[in-house]
C-alpha positions as CSV (number, residue, x, y, z in Angstrom):
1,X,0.0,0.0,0.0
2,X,1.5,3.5,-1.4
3,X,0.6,5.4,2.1
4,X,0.9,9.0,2.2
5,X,4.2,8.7,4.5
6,X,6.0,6.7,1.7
7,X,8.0,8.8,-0.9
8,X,9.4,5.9,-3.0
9,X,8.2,2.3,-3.8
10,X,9.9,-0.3,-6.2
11,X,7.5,-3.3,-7.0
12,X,8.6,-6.2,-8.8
13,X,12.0,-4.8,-9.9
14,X,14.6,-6.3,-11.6
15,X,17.3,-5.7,-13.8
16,X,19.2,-8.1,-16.1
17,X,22.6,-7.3,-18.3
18,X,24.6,-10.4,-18.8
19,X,22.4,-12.0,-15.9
20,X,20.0,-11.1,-13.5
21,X,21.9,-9.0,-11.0
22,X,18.8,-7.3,-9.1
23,X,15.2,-8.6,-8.4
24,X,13.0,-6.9,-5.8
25,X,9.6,-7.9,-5.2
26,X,8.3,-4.9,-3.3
27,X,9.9,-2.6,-1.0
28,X,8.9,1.3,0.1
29,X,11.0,4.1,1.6
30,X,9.4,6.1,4.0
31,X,9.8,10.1,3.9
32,X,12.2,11.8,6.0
33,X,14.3,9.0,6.9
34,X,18.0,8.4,6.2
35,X,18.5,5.0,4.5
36,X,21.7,3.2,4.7
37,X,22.2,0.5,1.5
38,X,24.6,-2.1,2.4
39,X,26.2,-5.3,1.2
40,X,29.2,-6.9,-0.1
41,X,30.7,-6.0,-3.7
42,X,28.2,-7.1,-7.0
43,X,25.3,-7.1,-4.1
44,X,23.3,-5.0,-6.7
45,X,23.4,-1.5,-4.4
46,X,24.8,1.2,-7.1
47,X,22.9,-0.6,-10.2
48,X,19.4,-0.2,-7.4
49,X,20.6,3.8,-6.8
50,X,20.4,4.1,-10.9
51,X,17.2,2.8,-11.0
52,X,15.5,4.5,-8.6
53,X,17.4,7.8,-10.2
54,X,15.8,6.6,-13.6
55,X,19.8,6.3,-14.6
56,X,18.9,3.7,-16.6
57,X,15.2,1.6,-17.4
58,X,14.5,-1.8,-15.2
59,X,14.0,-4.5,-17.1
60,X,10.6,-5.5,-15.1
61,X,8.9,-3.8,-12.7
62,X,7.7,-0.2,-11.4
63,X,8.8,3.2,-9.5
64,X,6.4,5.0,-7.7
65,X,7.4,8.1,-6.6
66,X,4.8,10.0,-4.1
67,X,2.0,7.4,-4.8
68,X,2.5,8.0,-8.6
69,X,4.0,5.5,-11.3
70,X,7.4,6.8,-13.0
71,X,8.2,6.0,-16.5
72,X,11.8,7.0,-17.8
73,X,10.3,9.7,-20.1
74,X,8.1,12.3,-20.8
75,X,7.3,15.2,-18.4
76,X,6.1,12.6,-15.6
77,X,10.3,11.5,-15.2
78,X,10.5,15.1,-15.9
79,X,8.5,15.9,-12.8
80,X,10.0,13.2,-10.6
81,X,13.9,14.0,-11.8
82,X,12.7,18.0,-10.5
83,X,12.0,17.0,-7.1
84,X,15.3,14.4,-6.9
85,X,19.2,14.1,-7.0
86,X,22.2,12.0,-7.2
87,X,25.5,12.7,-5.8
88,X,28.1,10.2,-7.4
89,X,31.1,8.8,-5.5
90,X,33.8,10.5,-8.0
91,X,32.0,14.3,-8.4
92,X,30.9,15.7,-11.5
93,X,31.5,19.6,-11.6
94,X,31.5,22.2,-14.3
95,X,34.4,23.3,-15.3
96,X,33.3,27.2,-13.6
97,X,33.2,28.7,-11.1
98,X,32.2,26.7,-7.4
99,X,29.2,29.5,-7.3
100,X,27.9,29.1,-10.7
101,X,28.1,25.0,-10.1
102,X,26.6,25.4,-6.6
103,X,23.7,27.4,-8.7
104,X,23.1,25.5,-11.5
105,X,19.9,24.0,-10.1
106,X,18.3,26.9,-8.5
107,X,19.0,28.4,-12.3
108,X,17.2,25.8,-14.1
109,X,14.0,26.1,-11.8
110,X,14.7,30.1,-12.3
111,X,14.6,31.0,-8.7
112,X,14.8,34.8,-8.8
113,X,18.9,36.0,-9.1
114,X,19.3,37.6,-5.2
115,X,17.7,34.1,-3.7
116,X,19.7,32.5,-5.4
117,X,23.1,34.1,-4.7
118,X,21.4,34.1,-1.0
119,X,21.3,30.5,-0.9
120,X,24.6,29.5,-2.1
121,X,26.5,32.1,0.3
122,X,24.5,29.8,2.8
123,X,25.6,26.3,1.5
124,X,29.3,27.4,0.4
125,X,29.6,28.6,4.5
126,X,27.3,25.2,5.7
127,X,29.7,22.8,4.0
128,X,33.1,24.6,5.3
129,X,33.5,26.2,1.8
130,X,33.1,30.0,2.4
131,X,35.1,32.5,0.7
132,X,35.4,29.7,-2.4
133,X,32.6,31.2,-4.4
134,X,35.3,32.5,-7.2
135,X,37.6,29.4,-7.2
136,X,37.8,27.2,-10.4
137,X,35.5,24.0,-9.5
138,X,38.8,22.2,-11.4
139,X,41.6,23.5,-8.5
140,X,39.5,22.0,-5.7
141,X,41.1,19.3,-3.4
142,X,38.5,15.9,-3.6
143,X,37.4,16.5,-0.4
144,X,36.2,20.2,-1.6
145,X,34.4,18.8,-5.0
146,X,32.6,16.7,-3.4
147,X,31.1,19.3,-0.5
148,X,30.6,21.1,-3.6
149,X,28.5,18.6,-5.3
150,X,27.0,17.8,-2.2
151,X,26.1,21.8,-1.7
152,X,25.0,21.5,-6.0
153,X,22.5,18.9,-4.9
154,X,20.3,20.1,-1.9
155,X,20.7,23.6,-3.5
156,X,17.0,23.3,-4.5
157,X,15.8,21.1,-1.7
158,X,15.0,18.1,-3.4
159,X,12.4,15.8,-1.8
160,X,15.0,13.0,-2.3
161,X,18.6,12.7,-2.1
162,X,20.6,9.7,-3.3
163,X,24.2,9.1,-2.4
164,X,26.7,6.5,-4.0
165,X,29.5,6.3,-1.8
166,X,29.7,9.9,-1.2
167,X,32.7,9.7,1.0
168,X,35.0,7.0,-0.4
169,X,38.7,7.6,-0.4
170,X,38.3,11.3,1.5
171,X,40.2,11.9,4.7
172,X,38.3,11.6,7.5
173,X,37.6,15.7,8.3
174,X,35.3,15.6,4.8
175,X,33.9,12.6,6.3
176,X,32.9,13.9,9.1
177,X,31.6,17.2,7.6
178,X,29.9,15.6,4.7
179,X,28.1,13.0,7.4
180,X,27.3,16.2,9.6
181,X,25.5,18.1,7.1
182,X,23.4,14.9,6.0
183,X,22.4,14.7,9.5
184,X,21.9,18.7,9.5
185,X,19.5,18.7,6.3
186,X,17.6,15.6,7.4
187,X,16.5,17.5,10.5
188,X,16.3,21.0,9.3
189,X,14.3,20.0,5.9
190,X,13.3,16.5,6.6
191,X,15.0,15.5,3.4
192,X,15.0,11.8,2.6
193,X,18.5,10.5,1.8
194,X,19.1,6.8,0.3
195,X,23.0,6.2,0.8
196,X,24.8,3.3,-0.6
197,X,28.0,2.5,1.1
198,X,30.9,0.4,1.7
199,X,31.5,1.8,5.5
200,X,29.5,0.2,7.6
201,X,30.4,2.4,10.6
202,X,29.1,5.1,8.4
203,X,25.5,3.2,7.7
204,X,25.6,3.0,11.7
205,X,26.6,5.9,12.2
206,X,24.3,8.5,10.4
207,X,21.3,6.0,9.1
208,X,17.6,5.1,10.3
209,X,17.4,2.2,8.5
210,X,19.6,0.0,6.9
211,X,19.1,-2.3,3.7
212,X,21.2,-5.4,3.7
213,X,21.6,-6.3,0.1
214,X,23.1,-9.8,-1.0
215,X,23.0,-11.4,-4.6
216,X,20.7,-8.5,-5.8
217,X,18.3,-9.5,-3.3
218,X,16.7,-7.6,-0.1
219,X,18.1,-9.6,2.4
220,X,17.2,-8.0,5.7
221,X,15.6,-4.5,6.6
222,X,15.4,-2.8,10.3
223,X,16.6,-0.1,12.6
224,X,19.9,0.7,12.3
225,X,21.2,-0.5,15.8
226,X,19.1,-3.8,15.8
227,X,21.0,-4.7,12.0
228,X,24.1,-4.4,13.7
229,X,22.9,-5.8,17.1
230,X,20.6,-8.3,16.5
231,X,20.5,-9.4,12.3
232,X,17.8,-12.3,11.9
233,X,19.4,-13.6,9.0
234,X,22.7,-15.4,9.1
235,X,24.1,-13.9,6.0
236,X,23.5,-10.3,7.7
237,X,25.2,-11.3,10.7
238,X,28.3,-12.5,9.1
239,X,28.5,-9.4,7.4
240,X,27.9,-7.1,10.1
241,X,30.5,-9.0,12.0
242,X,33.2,-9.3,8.8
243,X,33.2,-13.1,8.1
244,X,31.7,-12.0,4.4
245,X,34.5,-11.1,2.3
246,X,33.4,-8.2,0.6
């Protein structure tokens, strides 16, 4: 049942290249929760975050966004890509300045000039970055691009954020600051935020819920703490615990 509380809803999804690497038979997030995606390597996690970011079509199955069914075109996607985001584990920046990348969405929805410049003054000082406005996005540390993406993508307040391993291979200050504004927006905005990644620390640390992904099937789904503390399925307990090489 598409409730009024659930913001996204896959039903019998699947997606096949060379084989079948994701089949779900039904599973809803809620809105205003942070979502934690876990599982060993080829589990199915980033190839699910495409999907649901209409990346790329499943090859069975539907998307409901908001109670409504999302097809990859036409101004339905249209309306559902407007009111969602993706921030990649390597960032994707124009090559301009960190303002105008920082902008670029609030543009494109032509939110009126002085809001705008308002707004990323605001993000550029809430993600460490103040003072950077002029800098080339291209001389920026990783650390920095990716605060700047991060910054790019709640610009507009989207309704749903989805992260692929936004903080692989940063130090652990970005880490930490990247982790702290999730946390920050989610209670500010009540922005809904679907994160695959590798640290499970991080899933424990910052997520509601977890999703243990395994073969490209949902394997286990609870609170955070009671994953990590009490898994009912074997498979999530030995990865929890690191006897699953992954």
């Amino acid at each position: 049942m598409r409730g009024e509380e659930i913001i996204l809803e896959v039903q019998n999804l699947s997606k096949v290249y060379d084989k079948e690497v994701l089949k779900l038979e039904k599973f809803s997030f809620q809105r205003g929760k942070i979502y934690g995606i876990i599982g060993p390597s080829g589990a199915g996690k980033s190839t699910f975050l495409r999907l649901l970011n209409l990346l790329e079509p499943p090859t069975t199955g539907s998307i409901y966004f908001k109670g409504k069914a999302v097809s990859m075109n036409g101004d339905a996607a249209l309306a559902v890509r407007r009111e969602m985001t993706m921030v990649f584990q390597k960032p994707l920046l124009f090559r301009s300045s960190v303002s105008e990348n920082v902008a670029y969405g609030l543009k494109a929805r032509r939110f009126p000039k002085e809001k705008t410049q308002e707004r990323v003054e605001i993000l550029l000082a809430k993600v460490g970055l103040k003072g950077f406005a002029n800098r080339n996005a291209g001389t920026l540390s990783g650390g920095e691009a990716q605060r700047v993406a991060l910054a790019r993508a709640v610009a507009f307040e989207p309704a749903l954020l989805l992260l692929d391993e936004p903080t692989a291979n940063l130090d652990p200050s970005n880490v930490e600051l990247i982790e702290r504004l999730i946390l920050d927006l989610n209670r500010e905005t009540g922005m809904t935020f679907i994160m695959v990644t590798h640290n499970i620390f991080q899933a424990r640390r910052i997520a509601q819920e977890v999703v243990f992904l395994h073969e490209g099937r949902i394997v286990e789904v609870g609170e955070t703490e009671k994953i990590f503390t009490d898994p009912q399925d074997q498979r999530t307990r030995d990865f929890v615990e690191g006897r699953m090489i992954y």
